[in-house]
N, C-alpha and C positions, 0 to 999 in steps of 0.2 A: 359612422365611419364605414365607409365600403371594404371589403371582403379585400382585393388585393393589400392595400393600403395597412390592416390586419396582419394577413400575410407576412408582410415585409417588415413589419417590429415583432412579430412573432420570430422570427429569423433573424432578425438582428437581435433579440436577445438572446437566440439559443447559439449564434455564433460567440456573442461577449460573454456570455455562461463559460463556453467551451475553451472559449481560448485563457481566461481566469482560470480558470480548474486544469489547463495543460501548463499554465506557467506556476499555478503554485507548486504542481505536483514536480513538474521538474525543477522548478529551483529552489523551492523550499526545504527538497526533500538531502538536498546537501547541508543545510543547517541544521537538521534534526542530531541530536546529540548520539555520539557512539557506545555512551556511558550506559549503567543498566539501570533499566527504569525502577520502580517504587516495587514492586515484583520480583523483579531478579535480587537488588540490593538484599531482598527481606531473606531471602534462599538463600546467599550465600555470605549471609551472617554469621560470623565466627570463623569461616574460611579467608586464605591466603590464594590468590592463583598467581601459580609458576609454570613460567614456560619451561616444558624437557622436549628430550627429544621425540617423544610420542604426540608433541602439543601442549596447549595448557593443561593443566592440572589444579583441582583444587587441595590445598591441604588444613588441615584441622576440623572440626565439627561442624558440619552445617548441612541442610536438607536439600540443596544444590546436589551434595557427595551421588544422590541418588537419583539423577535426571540423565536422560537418556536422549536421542538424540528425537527431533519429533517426525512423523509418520511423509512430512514434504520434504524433507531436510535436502535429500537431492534432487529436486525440481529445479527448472530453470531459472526461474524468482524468489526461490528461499533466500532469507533473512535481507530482504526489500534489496537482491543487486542481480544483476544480471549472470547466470552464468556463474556466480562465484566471485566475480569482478567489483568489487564497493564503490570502482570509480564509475560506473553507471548506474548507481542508486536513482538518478533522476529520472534515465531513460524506462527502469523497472516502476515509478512513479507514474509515468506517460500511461504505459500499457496497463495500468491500473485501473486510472482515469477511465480510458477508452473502453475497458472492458465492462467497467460497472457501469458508464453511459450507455453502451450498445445491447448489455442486459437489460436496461432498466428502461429504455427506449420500446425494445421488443416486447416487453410486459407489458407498457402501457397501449400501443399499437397493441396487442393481441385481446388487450382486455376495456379499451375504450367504448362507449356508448355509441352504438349506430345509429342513426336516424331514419327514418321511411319504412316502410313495409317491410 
């Protein structure tokens, strides 16, 4: 097989890669459950949350009581949405994608085998 020819399915797979991993991230990423996963459930075992007017609140005994906010909490992409906004979860899905392909891209370009002298 000649070298363009190469090329060109090398490329068309890294476009059909790209475009599967931009559609699942953005539209899969609305199906993902708002529920709390296997983790959070285990933390806030024995607790109640009530909304007041300060927010949610947990009430009764649970290790949840003592979790604090975490160190990204106000970054532009905390808790997978844009800005704060859950109705762009998908598009915080996109820039996801993109960033861990355009890092993982750059590693391998930076660290690939050269050939010749």
């Amino acid at each position: 097989m000649s070298t363009p020819t190469k090329n060109r399915r090398y490329a068309g797979f890294l476009g059909a890669f790209l475009l599967v991993a931009l559609l699942l991230a953005g539209g899969a990423s609305y199906l993902a459950s708002s529920s709390p996963d296997g983790l959070d459930a285990v933390t806030q075992s024995g607790c109640e949350a009530v909304e007041t007017e300060g927010g949610e609140q947990l009430q009764g005994e649970c290790i949840a009581q003592n979790a604090g906010e975490h160190a990204t909490a106000g970054s532009p992409f905390a808790d997978y949405a844009v800005g704060g906004n859950e109705a762009l979860t998908g598009l915080a899905g996109v820039v996801g994608v993109i960033a861990t392909l355009a890092v993982a891209g750059g590693l391998f370009w930076l660290l690939r085998r050269r050939s010749g002298p």
